[in-house]
Structure formats: structure tokens, C-alpha cells
N, C-alpha and C positions, 0 to 999 in steps of 0.2 A: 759730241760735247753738249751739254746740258745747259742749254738758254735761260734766260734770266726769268724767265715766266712759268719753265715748267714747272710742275707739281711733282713728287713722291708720293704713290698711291699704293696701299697696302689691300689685296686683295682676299677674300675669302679663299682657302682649299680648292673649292669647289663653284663656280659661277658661270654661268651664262656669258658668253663671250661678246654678246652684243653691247652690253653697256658699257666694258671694258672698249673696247671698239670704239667707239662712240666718243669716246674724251683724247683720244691718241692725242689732238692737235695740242693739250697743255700740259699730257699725263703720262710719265714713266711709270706703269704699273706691274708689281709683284705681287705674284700670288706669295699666300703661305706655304702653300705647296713644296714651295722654291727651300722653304728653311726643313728641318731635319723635326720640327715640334712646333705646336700653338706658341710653347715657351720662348722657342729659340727664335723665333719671329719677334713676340712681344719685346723680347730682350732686346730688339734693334728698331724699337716703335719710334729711336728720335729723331731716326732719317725722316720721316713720311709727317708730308703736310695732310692727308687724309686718309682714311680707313673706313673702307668698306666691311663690314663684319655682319657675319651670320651667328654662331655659337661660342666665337673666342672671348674668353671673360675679359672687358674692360675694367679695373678694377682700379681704386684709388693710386696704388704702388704703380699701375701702369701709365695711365694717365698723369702722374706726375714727371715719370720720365720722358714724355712725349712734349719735348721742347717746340719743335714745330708746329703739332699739329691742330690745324683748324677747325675742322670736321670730321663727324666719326657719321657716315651712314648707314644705318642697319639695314641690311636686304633681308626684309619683312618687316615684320610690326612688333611683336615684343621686343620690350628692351631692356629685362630682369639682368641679363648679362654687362650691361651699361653701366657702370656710376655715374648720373646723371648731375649728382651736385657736384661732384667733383669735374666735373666736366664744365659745367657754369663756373664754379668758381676761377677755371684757367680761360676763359671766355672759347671755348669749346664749344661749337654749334652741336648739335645732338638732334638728329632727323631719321624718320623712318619710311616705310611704304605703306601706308596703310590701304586697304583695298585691293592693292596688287594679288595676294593669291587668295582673297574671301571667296572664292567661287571652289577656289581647289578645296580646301579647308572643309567648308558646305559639303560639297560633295562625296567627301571621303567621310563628314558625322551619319551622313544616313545612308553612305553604305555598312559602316559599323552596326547600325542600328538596325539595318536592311539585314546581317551578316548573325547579327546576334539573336533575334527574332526567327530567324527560318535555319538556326544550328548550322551553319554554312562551315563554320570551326571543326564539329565531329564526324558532321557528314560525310567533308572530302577525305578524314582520315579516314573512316570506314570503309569507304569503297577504295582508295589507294590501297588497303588491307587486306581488299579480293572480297569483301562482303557487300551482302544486299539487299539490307531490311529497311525496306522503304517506311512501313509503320515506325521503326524507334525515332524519326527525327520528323513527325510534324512540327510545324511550329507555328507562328502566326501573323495575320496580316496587320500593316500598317493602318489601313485606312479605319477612320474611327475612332481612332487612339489619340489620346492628348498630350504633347509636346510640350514639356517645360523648356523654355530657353535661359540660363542663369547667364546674364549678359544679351544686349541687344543693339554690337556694335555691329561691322558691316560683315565681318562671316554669319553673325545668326540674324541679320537679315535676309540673306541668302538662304539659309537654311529654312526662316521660317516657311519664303516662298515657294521651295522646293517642297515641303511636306503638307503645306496646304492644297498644293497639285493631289497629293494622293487621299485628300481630304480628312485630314486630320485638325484639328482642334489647337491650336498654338494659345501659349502664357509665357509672359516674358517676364522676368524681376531684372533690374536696373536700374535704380536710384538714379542715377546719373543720366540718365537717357532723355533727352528732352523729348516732350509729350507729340511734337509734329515731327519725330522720327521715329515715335512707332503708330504704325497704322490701326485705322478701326480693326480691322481683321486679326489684331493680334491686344487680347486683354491683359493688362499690366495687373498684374497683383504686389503688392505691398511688403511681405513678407519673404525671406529665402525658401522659411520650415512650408508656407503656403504654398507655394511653387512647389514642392515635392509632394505634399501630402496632395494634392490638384492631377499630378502627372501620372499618364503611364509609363515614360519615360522621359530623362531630365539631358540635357547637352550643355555642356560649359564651354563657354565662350567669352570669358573675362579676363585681364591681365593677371600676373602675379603678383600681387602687392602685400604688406603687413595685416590689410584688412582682409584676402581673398585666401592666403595663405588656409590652408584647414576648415577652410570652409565650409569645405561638406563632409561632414564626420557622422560619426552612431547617431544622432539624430535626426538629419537630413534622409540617412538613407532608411532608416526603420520610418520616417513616412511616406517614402517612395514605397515602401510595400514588396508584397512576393510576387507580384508580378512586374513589378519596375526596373527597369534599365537605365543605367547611368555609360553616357559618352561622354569621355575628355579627350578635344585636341586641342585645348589650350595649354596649360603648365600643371604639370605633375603635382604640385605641391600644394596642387587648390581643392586638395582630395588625400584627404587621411588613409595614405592606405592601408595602415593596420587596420582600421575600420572597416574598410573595403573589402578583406580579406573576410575577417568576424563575417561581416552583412552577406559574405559570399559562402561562407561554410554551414552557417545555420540556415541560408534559404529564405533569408531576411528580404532581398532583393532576386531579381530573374536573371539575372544577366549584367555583363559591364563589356562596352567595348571601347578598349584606350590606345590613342595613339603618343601620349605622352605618360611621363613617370616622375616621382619623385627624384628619384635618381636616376640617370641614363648613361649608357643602357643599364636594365634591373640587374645586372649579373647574374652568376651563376644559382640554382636555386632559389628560386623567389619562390614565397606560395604562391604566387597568381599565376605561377606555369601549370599548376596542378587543376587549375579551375576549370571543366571543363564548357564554362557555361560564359567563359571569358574571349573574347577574339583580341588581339595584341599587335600591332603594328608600332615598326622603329621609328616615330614622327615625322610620318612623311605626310602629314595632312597638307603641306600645300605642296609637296613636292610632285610637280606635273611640267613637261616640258613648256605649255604657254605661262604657268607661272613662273616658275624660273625666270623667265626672259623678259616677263614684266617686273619684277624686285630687281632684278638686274639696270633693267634702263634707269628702272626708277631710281635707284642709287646713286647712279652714274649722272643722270639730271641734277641730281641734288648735290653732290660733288660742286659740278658745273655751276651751278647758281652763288655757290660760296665762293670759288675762285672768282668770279666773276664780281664777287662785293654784294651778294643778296642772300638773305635767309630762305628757305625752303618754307614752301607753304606747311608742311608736317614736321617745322623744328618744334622739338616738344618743349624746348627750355627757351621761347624767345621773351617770354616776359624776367627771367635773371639776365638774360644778354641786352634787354633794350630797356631796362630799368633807370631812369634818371634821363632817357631821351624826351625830348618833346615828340 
């Protein structure tokens, strides 16, 4: 029987069972899993006082049908999936994990960059092929080389550290970054087109927004140059890639390694299958088993702190929820 205090918690597909675990004492929780579609879940969003969501689109229509619910916590850090004003307007907390998988994230942009650099894409088909021409895939080393980071939140902090190990040369653009959160070792330049025309290669690491959208298009990337690489593990659509394509066919750029797309998955023929100078992973930049289980807790904490009557240190909308408070 269902006590007066418990909660209705809607689960991701897919989660770390720790966090889930972790709230039992207030929390009936389902997965999506449990329904037949994203859809057929949503359709029953007005059971559930909170939602834990990784990729399932929160969108006005659903959110308005969510008579109950409190809290929506994202396990991770983007929140392009979210309608965030519509979520404030039904006083909807709206919180994320931020930091939780900046290490996995980091580490999967410069194995891309590690991957696209030393042909690691053609190589392995080669010899999978029975062949063994060690001459067709030199390729080249990191160190030396100057790293544009487009964003300078806490994955390409991460990242920068990572690549200054192998001593490379870090620039970061981020308008937004306050000055004692980036370090001396890393030079802030002014411009986005500066930041490209500056790099050997460029790594984005920024949200999704109206302003990031397209952002790096035919001009960004004709001044990243012919030997310049471009990583995206942040969101697909902060990258033209019909551009990308062009920049990749005429030899505009060296290389691109992406873990996210415009659309996902790219479906069936895309030109960037054909690329062979492209390395391609399904968005698993932070998917790694310690990440997981930290966006999990983290979720699961934050959960916990709004049943409990407190906003989450990472609600992103607490100035629309505590507007008109003393």
C-alpha cells in the first residue's frame, strides 16, 4: 500500500541502479523501460511526482500534462530536451548533474582526436582486410599542436588538462567564463572565427542554445585550415554539417571526430559514412561505467533534496521558482 509520503518516480530506460536504490525509503520508481515507447510513458507522466530523464523530450504538451510533478532531474548536464520555461511556469524545479561525467566526456574528445590524428578509423579496417601497409597510414603526433576549446565549462576543463600533459598549447573562447575559472596556462581569445584560425584543432564543449546552434559553419571551419580537426561531444547542431561535409570533401579541414549529430542516429546513408578521414561514435562521450553511477546518484540526490522541501544546488531555473521571495 502506498504511504502518504511516497513519491512516483519515472525512470530513464537505462540507469545505474545505485541512485534508484538510494531513494527506496520515499520512492516507487519505474523505469521507461516498463512502458512499450518514450511516448507510452510520457502519455502516463501525471502519475509521477519526479522524473529522472536522460534523452526523453520534455516538451510543453508534456509538461503540461504532468499534474503532479515536482521535479524533473536530468542524468547529465544538457538540458536542450527540457522546456525549461514551461517547467518554471508550472513551478517545476529543473536540475542537472553537472560535472558528473566531465572526465568521461574529456577523455573520449582526445581519444577522438588521439583516433583521428594517427588514422586509427582506416587502419583497423585495413588489416581486419588481411592487409599490411604500414607506410599508407602515418599520421601525427599531438604534442606541439594548439587546441582550441569552444567552451570552457567543466569537461573542457578537463580536457584542457589532459592535453597540456601531452604539451600542447590550449585557447579557449567563452564569453561567459568567468576570468578565475580559466587558468593562466590556458589564453582566452575574444573571437569564435580567432579560436579556429589560432588551432590545429578545435573541441566543442558548449550547450545547445539559439546562440550555439550553427555555430561552426563554412567559416569557422575554412579557418581551421587543411590540417585542422574538429571534435563534437557536445550537441550535433552546434555544427552545420552540410558544411562539415563541403569542408570534408574538398580537403578544407584534416579530419573530424564526432560523437554527437544533428540528428541521432544519422540514419541510413549520411555523407559522413563515406568520409574516410571521419571517426564516428553513437554519443557515448560520457558513457563509462563510473560515470553512470555518478549522474545516477546525482539525480537521485536531487530528487531527494526537493522531496525533502530544498532546491538542488544545480537547479537551473531557481531565480523563476524564488522570484518575489525575500
Amino acid at each position: 500500500m502506498r504511504m502518504p509520503n511516497e513519491w512516483n518516480v519515472l525512470l530513464p530506460k537505462e540507469i545505474d541502479q545505485s541512485g534508484p536504490e538510494s531513494i527506496v525509503d520515499f520512492a516507487d520508481c519505474t523505469g521507461m523501460d516498463e512502458y512499450t515507447s518514450y511516448e507510452s510513458a510520457l502519455d502516463d507522466i501525471d502519475r509521477y511526482d519526479a522524473v529522472i530523464v536522460r534523452v526523453a523530450p520534455l516538451d510543453d504538451d508534456v509538461i503540461d500534462r504532468a499534474d503532479k510533478l515536482q521535479v524533473i532531474a536530468k542524468h547529465g548536464a544538457g538540458l536542450d530536451n527540457v522546456d525549461i520555461d514551461a517547467a518554471s511556469e508550472r513551478g517545476i524545479v529543473v536540475c542537472n548533474t553537472p560535472g558528473a561525467n566531465a572526465r568521461s566526456v574529456a577523455e573520449h574528445a582526445v581519444a577522438l582526436l588521439f583516433g583521428v590524428r594517427r588514422n586509427l578509423r582506416t587502419a583497423d579496417s585495413h588489416v581486419r582486410a588481411g592487409e599490411w601497409e604500414r607506410g599508407a597510414f602515418a599520421g601525427h603526433e599531438l604534442t606541439g599542436d594548439t587546441l582550441g576549446l569552444f567552451g570552457f565549462g567543466a569537461i573542457a576543463q578537463v580536457v584542457s588538462d589532459l592535453v597540456q600533459g601531452l604539451e600542447q598549447t590550449v585557447l579557449a573562447f567563452d564569453p561567459y567564463a568567468a576570468d578565475d575559472k580559466v587558468p593562466s596556462s590556458v589564453e582566452r581569445v575574444d573571437e569564435l572565427l580567432e579560436l579556429f584560425e589560432r588551432s590545429d584543432a578545435v573541441s566543442i564543449h558548449v550547450p545547445l542554445t539559439s546562440e550555439t546552434r550553427h555555430a561552426v559553419s563554412t567559416p569557422e571551419l575554412a579557418a581551421l585550415g587543411e590540417r585542422g580537426v574538429l571534435i563534437n561531444t557536445a550537441r550535433g547542431p552546434i555544427v552545420d554539417e552540410a558544411a562539415l561535409v563541403e569542408a570534408l570533401e574538398a580537403g578544407e579541414i584534416s579530419g573530424a571526430g564526432l560523437d554527437t549529430f544533428e540528428e541521432e542516429p544519422p540514419g541510413g546513408g549520411h555523407p559522413l559514412y563515406d568520409q574516410d578521414n571521419v571517426l564516428l561514435t553513437p554519443h557515448v562521450g560520457g558513457v563509462t561505467d563510473e560515470a553512470l553511477a555518478r549522474m545516477s546518484q546525482q539525480a537521485a540526490d536531487n530528487v531527494r533534496t526537493v522531496y525533502e522541501g530544498g532546491l538542488p544546488t544545480s537547479t537551473v531555473n531557481r531565480a523563476d521558482l524564488t522570484e518575489g521571495e525575500e
